[in-house]
MDTraj code that builds the backbone (N, CA, C; nanometers):
import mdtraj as md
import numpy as np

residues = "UNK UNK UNK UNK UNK UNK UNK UNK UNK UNK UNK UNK UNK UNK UNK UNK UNK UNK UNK UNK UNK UNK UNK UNK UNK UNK UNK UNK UNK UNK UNK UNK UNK UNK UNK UNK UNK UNK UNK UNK UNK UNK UNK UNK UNK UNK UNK UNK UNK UNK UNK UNK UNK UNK UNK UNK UNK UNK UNK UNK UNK UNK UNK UNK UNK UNK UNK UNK UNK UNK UNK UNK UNK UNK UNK UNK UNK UNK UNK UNK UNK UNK UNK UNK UNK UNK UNK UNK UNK UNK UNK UNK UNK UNK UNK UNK".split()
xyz = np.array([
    [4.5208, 9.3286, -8.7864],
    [4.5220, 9.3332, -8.6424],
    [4.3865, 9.2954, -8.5851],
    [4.2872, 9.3527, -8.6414],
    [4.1474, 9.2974, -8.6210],
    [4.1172, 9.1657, -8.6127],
    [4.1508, 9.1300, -8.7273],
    [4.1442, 8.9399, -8.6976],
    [4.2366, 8.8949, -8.6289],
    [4.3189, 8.9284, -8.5752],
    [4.4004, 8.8494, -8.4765],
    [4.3443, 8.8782, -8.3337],
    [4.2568, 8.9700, -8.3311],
    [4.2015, 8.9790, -8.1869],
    [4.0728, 8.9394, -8.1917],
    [3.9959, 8.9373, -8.2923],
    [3.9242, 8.8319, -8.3009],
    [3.9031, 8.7049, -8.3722],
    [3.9754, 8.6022, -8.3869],
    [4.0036, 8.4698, -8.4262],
    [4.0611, 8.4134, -8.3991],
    [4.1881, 8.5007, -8.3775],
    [4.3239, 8.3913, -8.3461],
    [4.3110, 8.4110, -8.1264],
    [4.3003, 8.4872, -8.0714],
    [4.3243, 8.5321, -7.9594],
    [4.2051, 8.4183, -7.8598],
    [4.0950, 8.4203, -7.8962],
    [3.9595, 8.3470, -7.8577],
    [3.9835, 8.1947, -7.8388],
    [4.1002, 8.1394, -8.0122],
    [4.1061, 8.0184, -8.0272],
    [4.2132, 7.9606, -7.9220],
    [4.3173, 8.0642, -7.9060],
    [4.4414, 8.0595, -7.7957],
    [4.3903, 8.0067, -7.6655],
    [4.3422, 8.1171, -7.6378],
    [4.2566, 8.1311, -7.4886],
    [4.1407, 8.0134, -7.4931],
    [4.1033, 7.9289, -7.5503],
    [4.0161, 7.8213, -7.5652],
    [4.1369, 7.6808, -7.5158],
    [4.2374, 7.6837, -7.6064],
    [4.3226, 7.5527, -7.6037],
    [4.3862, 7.5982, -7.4164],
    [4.4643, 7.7098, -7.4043],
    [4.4745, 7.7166, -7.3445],
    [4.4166, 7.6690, -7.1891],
    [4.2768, 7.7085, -7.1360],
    [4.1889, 7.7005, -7.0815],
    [4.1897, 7.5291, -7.0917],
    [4.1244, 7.4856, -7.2261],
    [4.1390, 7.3069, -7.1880],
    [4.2473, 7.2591, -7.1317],
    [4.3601, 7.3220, -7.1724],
    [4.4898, 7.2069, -7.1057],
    [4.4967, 7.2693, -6.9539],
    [4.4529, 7.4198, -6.8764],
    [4.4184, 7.4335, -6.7771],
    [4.3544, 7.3452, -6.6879],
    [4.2094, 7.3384, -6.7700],
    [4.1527, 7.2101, -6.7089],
    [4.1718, 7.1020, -6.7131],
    [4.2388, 7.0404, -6.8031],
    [4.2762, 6.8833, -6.7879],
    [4.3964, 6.8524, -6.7219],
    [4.4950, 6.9803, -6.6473],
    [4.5887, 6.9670, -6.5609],
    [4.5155, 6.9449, -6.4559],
    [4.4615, 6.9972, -6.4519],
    [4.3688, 7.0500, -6.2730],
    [4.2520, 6.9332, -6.2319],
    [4.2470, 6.8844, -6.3554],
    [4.1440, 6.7129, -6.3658],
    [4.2694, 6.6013, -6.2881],
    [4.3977, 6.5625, -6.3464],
    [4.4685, 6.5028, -6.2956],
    [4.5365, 6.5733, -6.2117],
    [4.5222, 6.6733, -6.1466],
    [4.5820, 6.6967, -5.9566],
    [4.5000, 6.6614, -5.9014],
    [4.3837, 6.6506, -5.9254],
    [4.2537, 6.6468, -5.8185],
    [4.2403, 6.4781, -5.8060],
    [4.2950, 6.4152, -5.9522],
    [4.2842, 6.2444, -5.9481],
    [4.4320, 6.1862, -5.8273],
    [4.5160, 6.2955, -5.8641],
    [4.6086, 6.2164, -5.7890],
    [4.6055, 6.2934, -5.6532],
    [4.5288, 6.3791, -5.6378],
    [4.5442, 6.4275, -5.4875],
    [4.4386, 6.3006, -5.4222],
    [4.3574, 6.2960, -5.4713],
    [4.2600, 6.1662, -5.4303],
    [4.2880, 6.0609, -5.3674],
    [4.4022, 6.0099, -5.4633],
    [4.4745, 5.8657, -5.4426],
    [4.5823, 5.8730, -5.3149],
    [4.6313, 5.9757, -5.3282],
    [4.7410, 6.0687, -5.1965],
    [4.6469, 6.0358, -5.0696],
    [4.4653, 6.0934, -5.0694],
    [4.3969, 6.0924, -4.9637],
    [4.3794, 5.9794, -4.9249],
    [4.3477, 5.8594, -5.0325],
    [4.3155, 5.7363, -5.0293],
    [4.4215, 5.6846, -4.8963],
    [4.5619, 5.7009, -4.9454],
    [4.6777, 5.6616, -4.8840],
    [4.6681, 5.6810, -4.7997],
    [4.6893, 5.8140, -4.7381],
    [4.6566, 5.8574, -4.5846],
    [4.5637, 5.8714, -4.4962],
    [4.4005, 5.7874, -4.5508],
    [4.3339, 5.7457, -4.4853],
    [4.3749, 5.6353, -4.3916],
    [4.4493, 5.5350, -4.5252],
    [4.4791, 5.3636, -4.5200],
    [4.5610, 5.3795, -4.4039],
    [4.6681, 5.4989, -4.3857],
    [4.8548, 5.4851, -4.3310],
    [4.7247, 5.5754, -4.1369],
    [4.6429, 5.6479, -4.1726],
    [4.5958, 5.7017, -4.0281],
    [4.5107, 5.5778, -3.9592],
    [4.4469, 5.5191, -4.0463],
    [4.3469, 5.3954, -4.0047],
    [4.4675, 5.2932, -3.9771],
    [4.6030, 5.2871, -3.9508],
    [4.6401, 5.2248, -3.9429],
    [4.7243, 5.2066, -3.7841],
    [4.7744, 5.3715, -3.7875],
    [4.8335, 5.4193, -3.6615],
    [4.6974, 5.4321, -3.5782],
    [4.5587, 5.4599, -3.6038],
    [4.5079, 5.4595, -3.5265],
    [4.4480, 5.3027, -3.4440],
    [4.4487, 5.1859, -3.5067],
    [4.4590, 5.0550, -3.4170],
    [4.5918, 5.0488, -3.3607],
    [4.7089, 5.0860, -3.3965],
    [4.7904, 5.0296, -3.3070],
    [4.8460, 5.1738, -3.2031],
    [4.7671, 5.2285, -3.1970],
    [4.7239, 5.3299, -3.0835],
    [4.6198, 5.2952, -2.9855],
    [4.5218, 5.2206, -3.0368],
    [4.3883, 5.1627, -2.9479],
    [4.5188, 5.0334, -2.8859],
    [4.5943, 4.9613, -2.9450],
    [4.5971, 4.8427, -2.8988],
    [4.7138, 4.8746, -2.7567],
    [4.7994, 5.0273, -2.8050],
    [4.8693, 5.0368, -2.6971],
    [4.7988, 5.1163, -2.5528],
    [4.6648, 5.1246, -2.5604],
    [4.6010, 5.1980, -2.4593],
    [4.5780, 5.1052, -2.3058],
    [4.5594, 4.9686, -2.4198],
    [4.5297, 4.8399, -2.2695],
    [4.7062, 4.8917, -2.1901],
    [4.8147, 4.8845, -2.2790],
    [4.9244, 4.8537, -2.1726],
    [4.9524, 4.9788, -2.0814],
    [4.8967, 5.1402, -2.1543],
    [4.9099, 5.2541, -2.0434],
    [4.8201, 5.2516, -1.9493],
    [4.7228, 5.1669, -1.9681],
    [4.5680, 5.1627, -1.8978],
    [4.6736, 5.1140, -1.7645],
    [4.7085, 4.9675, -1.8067],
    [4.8209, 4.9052, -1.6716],
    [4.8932, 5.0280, -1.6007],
    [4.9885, 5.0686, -1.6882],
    [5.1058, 5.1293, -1.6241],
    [5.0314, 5.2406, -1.5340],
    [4.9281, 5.2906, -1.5972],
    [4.8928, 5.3672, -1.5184],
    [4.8056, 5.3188, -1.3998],
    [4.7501, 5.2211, -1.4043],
    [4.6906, 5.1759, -1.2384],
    [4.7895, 5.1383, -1.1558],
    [4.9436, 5.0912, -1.2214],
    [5.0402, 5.0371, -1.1469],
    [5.1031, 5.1511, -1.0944],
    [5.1455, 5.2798, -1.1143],
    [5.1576, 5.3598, -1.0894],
    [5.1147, 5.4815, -1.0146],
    [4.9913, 5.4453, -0.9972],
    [4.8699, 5.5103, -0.8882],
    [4.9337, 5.4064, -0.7746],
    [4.8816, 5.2921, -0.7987],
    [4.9233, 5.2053, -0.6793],
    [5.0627, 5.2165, -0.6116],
    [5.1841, 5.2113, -0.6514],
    [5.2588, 5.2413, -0.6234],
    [5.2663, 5.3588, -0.5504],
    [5.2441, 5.4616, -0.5967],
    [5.1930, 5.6406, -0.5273],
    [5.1203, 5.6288, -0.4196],
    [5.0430, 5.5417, -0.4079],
    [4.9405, 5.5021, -0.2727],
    [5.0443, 5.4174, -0.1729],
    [5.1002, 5.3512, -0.2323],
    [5.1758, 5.2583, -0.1456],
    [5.2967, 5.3579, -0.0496],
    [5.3611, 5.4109, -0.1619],
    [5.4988, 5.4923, -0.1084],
    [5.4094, 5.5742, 0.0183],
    [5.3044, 5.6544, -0.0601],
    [5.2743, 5.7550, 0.0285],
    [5.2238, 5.6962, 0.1809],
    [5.2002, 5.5843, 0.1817],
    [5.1432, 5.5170, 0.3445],
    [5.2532, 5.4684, 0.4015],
    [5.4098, 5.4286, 0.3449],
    [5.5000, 5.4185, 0.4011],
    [5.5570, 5.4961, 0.4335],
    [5.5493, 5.6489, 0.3703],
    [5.6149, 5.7859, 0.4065],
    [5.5362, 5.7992, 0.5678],
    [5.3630, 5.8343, 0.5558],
    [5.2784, 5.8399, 0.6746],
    [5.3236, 5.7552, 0.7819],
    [5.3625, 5.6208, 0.7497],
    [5.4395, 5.5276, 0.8652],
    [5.5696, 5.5855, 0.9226],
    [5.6451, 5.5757, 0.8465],
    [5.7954, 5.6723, 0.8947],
    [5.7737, 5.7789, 0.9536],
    [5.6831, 5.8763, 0.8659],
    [5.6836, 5.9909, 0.9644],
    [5.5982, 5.9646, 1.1406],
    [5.5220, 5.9199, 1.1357],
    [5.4407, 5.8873, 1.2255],
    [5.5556, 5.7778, 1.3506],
    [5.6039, 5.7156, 1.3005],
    [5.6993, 5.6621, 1.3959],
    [5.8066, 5.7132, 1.3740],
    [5.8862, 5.7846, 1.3389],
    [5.9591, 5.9506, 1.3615],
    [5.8870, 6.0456, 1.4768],
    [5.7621, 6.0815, 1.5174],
    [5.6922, 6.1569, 1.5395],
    [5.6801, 6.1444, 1.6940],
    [5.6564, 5.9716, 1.7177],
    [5.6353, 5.8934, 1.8721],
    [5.7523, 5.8958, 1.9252],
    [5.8532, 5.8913, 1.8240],
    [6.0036, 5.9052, 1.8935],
    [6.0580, 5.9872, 1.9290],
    [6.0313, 6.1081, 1.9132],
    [6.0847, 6.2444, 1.9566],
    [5.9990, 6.2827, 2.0606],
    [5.8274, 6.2438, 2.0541],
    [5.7150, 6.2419, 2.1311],
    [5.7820, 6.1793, 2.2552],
    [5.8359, 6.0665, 2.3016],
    [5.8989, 5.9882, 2.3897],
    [6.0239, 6.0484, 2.4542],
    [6.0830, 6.0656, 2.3632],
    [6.2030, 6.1653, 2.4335],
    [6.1771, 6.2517, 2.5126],
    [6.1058, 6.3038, 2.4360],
    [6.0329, 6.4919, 2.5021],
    [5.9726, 6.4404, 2.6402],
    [5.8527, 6.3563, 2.6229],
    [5.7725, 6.3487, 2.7961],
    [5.9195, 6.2565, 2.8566],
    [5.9992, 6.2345, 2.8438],
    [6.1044, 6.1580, 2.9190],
    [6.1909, 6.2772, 2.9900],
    [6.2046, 6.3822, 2.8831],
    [6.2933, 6.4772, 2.9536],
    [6.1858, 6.5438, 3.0263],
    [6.0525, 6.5634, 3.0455],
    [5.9374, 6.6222, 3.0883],
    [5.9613, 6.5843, 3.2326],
    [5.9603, 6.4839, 3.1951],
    [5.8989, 6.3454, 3.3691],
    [6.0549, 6.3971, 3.4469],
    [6.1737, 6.3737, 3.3714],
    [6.3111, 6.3814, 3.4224],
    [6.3160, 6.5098, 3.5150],
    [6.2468, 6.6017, 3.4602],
    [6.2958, 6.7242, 3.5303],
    [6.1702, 6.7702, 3.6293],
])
top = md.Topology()
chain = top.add_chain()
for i, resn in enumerate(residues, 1):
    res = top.add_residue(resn, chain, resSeq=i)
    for name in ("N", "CA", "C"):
        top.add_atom(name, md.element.get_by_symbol(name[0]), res)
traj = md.Trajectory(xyz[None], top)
C-alpha cells in the first residue's frame, strides 16, 4: 500500500496533469482563431455601418426639414383660421 501511494499515485497525477495541460493548450489555440474570426466578421459590420451613416445623415436632415416645413404650414392655417373668425367677430361687433 505504501508504494502505491508513493510511486504509482505521483506518476498518475503527473500524466494526468500533462494531458490537463495540453487540453487547455489547444482551447486557448482554438479560442484564438474563434477571436481571430470575430475580429475579421466585427471589422466587417463595422464599415458597412460607417457606410450606412452618410444615408441616415440624409434621412435625417430630410426629415428635420420636412418637420420645419409642415410646422410653418400648420402656423399658416392656423393663423388664417385665426383672421377668419377675427373678421367675423368685429363684423358682428360693428353689426350690433
Amino acid at each position: 500500500m505504501d508504494i502505491l501511494l508513493n510511486q504509482v499515485l505521483p506518476i498518475t497525477l503527473y500524466v494526468l496533469g500533462s494531458a490537463l495541460l495540453f487540453v487547455l493548450i489547444l482551447l486557448v489555440i482554438r479560442l484564438i482563431k474563434v477571436m481571430k474570426i470575430t475580429e475579421e466578421v466585427i471589422k466587417d459590420v463595422d464599415g458597412k455601418v460607417k457606410s450606412l451613416n452618410g444615408v441616415f445623415h440624409i434621412i435625417d436632415i430630410t426629415t428635420d426639414k420636412l418637420s420645419g416645413l409642415t410646422d410653418k404650414l400648420v402656423d399658416g392655417i392656423g393663423s388664417l383660421i385665426l383672421k377668419i373668425f377675427k373678421k367675423k367677430k368685429e363684423e358682428k361687433e360693428e353689426n350690433e
